[in-house]
KEVEX-191043 format. One record per residue: residue number from 1; residue in three letters; x, y negated, z of N, C-alpha, C in turn. Coordinates in steps of 0.1 Angstrom, whole numbers. Example, Ala and Ser with C-alpha at 12.3 -4.5 7.8 and 13.67 -1.06 7.14 Angstrom:
2
- n; res; n_u; n_v; n_w; ca_u; ca_v; ca_w; c_u; c_v; c_w
- 1; ALA; 132; 57; 78; 123; 45; 78; 132; 33; 78
- 2; SER; 128; 22; 71; 137; 11; 71; 129; 0; 79
//
This chain:
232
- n; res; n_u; n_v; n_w; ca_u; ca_v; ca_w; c_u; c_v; c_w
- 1; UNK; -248; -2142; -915; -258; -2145; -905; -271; -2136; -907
- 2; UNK; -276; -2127; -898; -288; -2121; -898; -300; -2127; -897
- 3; UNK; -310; -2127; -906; -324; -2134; -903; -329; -2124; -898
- 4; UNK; -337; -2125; -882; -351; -2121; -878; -361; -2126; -884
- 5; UNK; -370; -2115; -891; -383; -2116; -896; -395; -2122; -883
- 6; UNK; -403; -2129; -890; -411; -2139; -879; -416; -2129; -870
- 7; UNK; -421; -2122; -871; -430; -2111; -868; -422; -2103; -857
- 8; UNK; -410; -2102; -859; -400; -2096; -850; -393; -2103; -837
- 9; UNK; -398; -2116; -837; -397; -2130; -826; -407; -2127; -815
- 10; UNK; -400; -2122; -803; -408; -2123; -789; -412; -2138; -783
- 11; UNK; -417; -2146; -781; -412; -2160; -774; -414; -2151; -763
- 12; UNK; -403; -2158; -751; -401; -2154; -738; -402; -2171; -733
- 13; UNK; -410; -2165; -723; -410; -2181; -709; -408; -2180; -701
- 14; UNK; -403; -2186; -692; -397; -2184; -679; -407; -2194; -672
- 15; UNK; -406; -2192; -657; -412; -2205; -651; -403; -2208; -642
- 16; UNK; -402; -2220; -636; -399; -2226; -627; -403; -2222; -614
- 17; UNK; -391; -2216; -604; -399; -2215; -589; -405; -2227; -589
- 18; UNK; -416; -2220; -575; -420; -2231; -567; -411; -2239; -557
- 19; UNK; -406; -2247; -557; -394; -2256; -551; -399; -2266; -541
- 20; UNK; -399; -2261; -528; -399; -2272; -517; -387; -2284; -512
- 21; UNK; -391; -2293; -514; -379; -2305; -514; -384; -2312; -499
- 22; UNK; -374; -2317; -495; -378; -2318; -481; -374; -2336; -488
- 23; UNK; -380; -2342; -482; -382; -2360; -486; -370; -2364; -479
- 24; UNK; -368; -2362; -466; -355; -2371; -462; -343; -2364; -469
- 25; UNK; -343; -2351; -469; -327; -2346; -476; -329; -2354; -491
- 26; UNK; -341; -2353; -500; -337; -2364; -512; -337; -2375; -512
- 27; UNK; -343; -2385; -502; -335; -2398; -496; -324; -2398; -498
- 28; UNK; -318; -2393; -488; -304; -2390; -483; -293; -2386; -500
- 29; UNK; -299; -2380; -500; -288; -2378; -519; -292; -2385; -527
- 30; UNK; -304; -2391; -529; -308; -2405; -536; -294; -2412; -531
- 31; UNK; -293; -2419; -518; -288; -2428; -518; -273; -2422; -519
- 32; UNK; -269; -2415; -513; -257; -2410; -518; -249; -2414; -534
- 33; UNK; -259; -2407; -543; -256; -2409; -557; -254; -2421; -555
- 34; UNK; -264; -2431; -550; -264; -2447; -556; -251; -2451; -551
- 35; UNK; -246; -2446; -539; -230; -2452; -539; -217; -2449; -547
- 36; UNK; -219; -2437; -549; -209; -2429; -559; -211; -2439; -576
- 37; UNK; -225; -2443; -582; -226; -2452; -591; -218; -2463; -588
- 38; UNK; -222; -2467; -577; -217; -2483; -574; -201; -2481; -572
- 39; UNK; -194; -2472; -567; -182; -2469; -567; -176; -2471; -585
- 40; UNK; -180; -2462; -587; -175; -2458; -603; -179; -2470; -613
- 41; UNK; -190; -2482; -610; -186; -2491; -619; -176; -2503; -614
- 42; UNK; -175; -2503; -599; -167; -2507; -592; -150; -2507; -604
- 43; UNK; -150; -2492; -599; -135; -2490; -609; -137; -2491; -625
- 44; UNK; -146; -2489; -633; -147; -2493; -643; -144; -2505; -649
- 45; UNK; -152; -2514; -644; -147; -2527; -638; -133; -2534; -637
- 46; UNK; -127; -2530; -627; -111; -2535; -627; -102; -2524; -636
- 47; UNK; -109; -2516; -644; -101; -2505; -654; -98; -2519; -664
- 48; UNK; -114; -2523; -666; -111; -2533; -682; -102; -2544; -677
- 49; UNK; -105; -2549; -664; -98; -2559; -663; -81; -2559; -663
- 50; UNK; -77; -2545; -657; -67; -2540; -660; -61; -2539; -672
- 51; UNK; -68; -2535; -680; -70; -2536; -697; -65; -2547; -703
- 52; UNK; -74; -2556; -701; -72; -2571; -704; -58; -2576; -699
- 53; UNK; -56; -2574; -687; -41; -2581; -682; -32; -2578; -689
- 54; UNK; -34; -2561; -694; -24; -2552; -697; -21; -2562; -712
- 55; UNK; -31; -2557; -722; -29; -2568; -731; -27; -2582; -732
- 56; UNK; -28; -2589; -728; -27; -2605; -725; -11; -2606; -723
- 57; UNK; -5; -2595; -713; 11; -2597; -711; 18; -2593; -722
- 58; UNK; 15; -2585; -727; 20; -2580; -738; 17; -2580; -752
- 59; UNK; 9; -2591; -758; 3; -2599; -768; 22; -2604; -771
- 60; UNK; 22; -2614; -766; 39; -2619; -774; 46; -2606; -775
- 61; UNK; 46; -2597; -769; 63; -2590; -768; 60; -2580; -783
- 62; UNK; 44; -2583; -781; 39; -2568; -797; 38; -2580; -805
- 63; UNK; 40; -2587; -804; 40; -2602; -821; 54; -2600; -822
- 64; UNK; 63; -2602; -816; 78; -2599; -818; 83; -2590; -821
- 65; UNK; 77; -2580; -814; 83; -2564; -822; 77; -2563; -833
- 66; UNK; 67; -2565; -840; 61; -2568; -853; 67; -2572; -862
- 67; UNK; 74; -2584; -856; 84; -2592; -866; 97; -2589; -871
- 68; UNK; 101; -2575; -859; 114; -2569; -860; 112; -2557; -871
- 69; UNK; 96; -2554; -871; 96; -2541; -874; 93; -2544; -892
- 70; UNK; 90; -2561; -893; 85; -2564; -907; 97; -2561; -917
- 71; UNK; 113; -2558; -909; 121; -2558; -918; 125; -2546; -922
- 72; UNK; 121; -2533; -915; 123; -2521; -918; 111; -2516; -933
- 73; UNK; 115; -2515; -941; 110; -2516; -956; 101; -2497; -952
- 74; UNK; 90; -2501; -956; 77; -2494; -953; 73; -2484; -938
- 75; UNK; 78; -2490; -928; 81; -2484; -916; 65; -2479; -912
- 76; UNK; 53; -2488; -919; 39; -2486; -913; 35; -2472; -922
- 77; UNK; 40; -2472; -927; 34; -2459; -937; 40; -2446; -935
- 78; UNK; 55; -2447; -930; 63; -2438; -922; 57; -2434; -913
- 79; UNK; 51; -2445; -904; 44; -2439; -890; 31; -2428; -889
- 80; UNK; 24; -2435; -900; 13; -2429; -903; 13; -2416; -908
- 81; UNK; 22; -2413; -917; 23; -2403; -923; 28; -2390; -908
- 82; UNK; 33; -2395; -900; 39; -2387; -890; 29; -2384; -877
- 83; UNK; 14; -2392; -881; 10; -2391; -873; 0; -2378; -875
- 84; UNK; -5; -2364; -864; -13; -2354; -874; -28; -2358; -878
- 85; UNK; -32; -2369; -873; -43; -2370; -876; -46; -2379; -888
- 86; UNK; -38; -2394; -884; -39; -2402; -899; -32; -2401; -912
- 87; UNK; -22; -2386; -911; -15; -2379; -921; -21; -2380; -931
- 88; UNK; -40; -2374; -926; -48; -2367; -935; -54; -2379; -940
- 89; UNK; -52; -2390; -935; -59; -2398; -946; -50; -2408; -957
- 90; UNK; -35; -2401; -959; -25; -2401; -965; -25; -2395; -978
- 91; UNK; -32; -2381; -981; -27; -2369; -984; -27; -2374; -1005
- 92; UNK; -38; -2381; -1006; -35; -2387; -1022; -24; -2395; -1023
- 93; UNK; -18; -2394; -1037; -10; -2401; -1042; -13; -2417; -1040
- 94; UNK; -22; -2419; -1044; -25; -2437; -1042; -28; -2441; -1033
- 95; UNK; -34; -2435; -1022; -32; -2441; -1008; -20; -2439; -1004
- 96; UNK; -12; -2428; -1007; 2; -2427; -1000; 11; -2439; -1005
- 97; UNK; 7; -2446; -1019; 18; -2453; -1028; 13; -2468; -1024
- 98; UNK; -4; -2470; -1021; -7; -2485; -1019; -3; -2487; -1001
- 99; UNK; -1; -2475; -992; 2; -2481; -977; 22; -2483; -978
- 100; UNK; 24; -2482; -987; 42; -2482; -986; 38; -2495; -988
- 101; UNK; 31; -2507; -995; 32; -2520; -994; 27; -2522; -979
- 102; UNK; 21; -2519; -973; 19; -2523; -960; 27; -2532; -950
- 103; UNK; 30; -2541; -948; 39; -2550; -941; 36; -2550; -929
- 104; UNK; 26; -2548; -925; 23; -2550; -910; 11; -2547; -904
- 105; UNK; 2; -2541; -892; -7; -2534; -885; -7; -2544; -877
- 106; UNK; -17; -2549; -873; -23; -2560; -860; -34; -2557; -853
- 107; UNK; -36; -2553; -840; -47; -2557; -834; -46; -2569; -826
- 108; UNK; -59; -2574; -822; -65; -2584; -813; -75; -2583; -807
- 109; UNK; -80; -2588; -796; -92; -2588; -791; -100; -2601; -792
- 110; UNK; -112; -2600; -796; -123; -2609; -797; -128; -2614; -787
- 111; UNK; -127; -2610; -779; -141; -2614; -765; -131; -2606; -755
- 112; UNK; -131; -2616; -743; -125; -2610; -732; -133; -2608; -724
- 113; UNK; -144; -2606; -722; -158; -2602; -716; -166; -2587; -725
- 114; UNK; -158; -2584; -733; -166; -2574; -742; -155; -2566; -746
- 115; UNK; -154; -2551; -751; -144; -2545; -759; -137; -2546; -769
- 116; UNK; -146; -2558; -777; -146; -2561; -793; -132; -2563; -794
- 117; UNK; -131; -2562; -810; -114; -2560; -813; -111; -2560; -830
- 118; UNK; -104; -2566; -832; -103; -2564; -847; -91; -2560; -852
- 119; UNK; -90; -2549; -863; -80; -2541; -870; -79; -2549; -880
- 120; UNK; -61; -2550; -886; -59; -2557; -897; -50; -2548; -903
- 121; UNK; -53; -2549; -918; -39; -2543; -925; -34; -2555; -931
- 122; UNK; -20; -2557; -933; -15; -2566; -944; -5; -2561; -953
- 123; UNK; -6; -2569; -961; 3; -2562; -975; 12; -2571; -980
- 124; UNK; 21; -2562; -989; 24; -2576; -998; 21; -2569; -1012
- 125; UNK; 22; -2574; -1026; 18; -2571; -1036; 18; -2559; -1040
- 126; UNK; 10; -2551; -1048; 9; -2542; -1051; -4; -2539; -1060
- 127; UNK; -6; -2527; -1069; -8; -2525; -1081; -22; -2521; -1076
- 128; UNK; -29; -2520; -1063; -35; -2515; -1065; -52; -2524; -1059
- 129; UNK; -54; -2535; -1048; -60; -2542; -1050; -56; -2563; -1043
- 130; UNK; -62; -2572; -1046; -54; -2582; -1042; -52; -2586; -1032
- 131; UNK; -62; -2583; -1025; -63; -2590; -1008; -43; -2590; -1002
- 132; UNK; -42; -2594; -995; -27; -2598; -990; -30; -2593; -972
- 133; UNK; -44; -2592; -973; -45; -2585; -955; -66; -2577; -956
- 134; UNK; -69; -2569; -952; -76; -2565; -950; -80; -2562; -934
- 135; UNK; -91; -2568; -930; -88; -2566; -917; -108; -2554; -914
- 136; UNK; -111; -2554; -904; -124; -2551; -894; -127; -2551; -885
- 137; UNK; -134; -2563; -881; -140; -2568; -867; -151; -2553; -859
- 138; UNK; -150; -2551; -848; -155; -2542; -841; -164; -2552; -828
- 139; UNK; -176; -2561; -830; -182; -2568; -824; -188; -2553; -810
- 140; UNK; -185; -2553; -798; -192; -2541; -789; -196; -2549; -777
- 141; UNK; -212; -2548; -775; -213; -2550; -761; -207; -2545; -746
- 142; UNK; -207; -2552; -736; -201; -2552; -726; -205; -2537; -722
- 143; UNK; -217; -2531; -728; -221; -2517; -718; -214; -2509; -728
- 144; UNK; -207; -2510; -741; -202; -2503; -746; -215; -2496; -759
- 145; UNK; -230; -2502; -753; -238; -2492; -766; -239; -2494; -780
- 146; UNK; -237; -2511; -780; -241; -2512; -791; -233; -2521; -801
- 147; UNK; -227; -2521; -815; -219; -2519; -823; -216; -2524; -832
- 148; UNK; -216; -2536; -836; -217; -2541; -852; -202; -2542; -855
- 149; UNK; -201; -2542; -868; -184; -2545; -876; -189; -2558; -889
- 150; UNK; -178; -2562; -883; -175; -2572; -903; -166; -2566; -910
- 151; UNK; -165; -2562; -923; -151; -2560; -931; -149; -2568; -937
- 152; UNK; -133; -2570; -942; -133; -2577; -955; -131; -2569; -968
- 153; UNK; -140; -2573; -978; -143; -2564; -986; -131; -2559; -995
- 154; UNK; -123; -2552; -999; -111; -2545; -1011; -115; -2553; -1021
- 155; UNK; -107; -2560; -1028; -105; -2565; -1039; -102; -2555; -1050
- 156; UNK; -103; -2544; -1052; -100; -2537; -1062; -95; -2541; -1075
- 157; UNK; -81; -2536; -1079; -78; -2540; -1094; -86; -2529; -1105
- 158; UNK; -83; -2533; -1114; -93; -2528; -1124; -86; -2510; -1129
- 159; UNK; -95; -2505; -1127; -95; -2490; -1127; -86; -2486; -1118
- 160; UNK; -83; -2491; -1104; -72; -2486; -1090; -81; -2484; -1080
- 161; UNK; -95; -2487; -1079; -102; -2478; -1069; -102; -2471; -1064
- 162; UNK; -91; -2466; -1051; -88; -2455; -1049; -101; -2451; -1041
- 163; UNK; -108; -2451; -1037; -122; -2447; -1032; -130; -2441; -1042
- 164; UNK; -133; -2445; -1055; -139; -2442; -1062; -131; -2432; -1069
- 165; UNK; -120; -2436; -1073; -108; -2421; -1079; -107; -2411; -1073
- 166; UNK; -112; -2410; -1060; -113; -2394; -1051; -125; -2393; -1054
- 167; UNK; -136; -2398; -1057; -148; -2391; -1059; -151; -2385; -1069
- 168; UNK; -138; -2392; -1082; -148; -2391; -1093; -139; -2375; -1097
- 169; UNK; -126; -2378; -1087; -119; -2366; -1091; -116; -2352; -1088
- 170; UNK; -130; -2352; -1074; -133; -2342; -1067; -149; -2334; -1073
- 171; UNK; -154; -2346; -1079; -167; -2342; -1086; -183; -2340; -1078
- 172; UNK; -189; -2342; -1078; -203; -2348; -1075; -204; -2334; -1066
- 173; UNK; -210; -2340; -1051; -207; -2329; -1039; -199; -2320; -1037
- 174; UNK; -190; -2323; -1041; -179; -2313; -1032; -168; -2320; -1025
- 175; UNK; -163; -2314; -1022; -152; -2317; -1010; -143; -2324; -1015
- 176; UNK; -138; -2334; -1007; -126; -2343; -1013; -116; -2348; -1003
- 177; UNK; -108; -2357; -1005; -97; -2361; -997; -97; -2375; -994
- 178; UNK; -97; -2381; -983; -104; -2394; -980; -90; -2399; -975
- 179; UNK; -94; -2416; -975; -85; -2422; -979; -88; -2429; -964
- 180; UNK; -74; -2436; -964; -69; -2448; -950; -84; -2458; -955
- 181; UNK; -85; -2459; -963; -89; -2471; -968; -105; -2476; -967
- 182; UNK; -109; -2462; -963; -124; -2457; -960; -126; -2463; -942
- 183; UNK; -118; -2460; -934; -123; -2468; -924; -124; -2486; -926
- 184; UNK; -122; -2486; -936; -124; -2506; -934; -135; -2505; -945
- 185; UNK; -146; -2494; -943; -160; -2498; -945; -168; -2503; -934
- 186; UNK; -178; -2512; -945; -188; -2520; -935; -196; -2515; -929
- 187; UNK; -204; -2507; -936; -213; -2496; -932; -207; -2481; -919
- 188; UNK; -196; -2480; -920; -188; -2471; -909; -189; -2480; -896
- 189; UNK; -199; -2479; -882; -195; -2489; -874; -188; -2476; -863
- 190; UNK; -186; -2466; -864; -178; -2461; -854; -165; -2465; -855
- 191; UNK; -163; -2468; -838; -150; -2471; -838; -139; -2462; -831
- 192; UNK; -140; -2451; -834; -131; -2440; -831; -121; -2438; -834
- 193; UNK; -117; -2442; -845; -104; -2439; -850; -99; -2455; -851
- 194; UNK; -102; -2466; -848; -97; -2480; -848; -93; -2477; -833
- 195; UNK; -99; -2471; -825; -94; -2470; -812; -81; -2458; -814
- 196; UNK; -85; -2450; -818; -72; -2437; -818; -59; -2443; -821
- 197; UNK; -63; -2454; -834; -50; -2458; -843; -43; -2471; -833
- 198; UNK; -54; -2478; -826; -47; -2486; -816; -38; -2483; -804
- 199; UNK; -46; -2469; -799; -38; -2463; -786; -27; -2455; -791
- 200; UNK; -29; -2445; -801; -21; -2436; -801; -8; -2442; -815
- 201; UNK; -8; -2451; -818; 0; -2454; -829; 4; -2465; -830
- 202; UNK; -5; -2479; -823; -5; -2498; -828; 7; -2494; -809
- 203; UNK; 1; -2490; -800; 10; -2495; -786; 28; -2491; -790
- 204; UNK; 28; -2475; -795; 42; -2474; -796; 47; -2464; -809
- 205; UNK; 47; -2474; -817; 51; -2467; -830; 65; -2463; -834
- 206; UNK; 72; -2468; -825; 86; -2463; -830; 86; -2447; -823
- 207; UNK; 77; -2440; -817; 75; -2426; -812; 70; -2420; -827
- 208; UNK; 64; -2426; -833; 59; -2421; -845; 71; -2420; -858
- 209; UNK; 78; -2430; -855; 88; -2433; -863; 102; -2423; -861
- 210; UNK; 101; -2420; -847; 115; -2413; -843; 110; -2401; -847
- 211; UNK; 100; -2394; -848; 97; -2378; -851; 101; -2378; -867
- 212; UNK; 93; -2389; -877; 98; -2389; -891; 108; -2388; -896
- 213; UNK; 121; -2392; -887; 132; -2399; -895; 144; -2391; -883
- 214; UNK; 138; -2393; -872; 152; -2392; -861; 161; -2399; -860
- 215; UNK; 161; -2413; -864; 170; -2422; -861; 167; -2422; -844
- 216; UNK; 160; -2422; -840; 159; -2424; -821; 168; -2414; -819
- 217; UNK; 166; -2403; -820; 172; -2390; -814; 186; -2389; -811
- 218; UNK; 191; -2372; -810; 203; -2374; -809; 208; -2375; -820
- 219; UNK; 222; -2377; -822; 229; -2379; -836; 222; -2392; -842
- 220; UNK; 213; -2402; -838; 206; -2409; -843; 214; -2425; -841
- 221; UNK; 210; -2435; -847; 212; -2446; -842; 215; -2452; -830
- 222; UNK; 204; -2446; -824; 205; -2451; -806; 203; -2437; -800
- 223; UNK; 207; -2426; -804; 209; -2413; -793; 213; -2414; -783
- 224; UNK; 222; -2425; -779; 225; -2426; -766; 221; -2434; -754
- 225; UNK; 208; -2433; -759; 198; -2443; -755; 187; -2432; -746
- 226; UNK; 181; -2432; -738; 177; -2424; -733; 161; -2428; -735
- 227; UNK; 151; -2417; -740; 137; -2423; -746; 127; -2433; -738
- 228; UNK; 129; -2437; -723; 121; -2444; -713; 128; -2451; -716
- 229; UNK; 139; -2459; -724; 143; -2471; -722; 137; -2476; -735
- 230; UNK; 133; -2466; -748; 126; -2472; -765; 117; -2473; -763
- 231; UNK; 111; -2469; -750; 96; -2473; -757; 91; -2480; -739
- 232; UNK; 76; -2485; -742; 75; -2493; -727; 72; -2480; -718
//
């Protein structure tokens, strides 16, 4: 990167023409805009509600496939690993070894007037902390601005902190390798990747599952199943 010496800095200003606005033509697009607003919360509007239906009908049929999918021995950590984004927060040994206990991924919604929604992980035993489910409430107002989370806090076993064992093992400011386990911080209230992980992974995971393994495919279990019929 080149530094310019201060001394060698022109400021340049421009001005603004002088702009004649004729009052009825901005009336007129005044009120224009205000319909095009009122349109688009219009649709906004029956988007969520859309939303909401969408889930509400399909609340049982994702508790059931849940239940089908509790029996394929580590299928949530398969998925994940196949996915390119939450790969990366795979990439350690102990997060890769504590989501193989993983039993099951759940979303819900909190408020059917609001976005709110909560992510859960559940487990079954393992070496590395006790909880049997970790979950994170995503509390969001109806306008979408504003954001609070609950976690439930990691029980950590004694020296299995995997949060702490990427730090200490990457060393004081530098770069490290972050873990699944970091979004079910309290202090993180973005909810970007709870949404990513809901849309792109919680709706149809056996897409995630069929890239890993290829049992969907051809030569697969159900190859002769045509892919609009495996997934909704």
């Amino acid at each position: 990167m080149t530094v310019v010496p201060q001394q060698d800095i022109v400021e340049e200003t421009s001005e603004l023409p002088s702009l004649e606005v004729d009052v009825e033509t901005f009336k007129e697009l005044f009120q224009l805009q205000q319909s095009i607003d009122k349109i688009s919360s219009s649709f906004r509007s029956q988007i969520s509600q859309a939303d909401q239906l969408f889930r509400e009908k399909t609340k049982q049929v994702v508790k059931n496939r849940n239940s089908s999918l509790s029996r394929i021995p580590q299928f949530w950590a398969v998925v994940l690993q196949s996915h390119p984004i939450f790969s990366q927060f795979l990439l350690d040994e102990q997060t890769n070894d504590a989501m193989m206990s993983c039993t099951d991924i759940v979303f819900n919604d909190i408020d059917q007037d609001s976005p709110s929604f909560s992510m859960k992980f559940l487990f079954s035993e393992n070496p590395y902390f006790e909880n049997h489910s970790i979950e994170k409430k995503f509390m969001i107002s109806s306008d979408g601005n504003t954001v609070t989370v609950q976690a439930t806090p990691i029980l950590w076993k004694k020296d299995h902190n995997i949060i702490e064992n990427l730090i200490a093992e990457a060393g004081e400011g530098q770069e490290r390798l972050f873990s699944i386990f970091e979004l079910f911080d309290e202090q993180d209230i973005d909810p970007q990747f709870a949404f990513l992980l809901r849309e792109e992974v919680y709706l149809d995971p056996l897409r995630h599952f069929e890239d890993a393994t290829g049992l969907l495919g051809d030569g697969g279990l159900m190859g002769d199943i045509p892919r609009s019929q495996t997934s909704p």
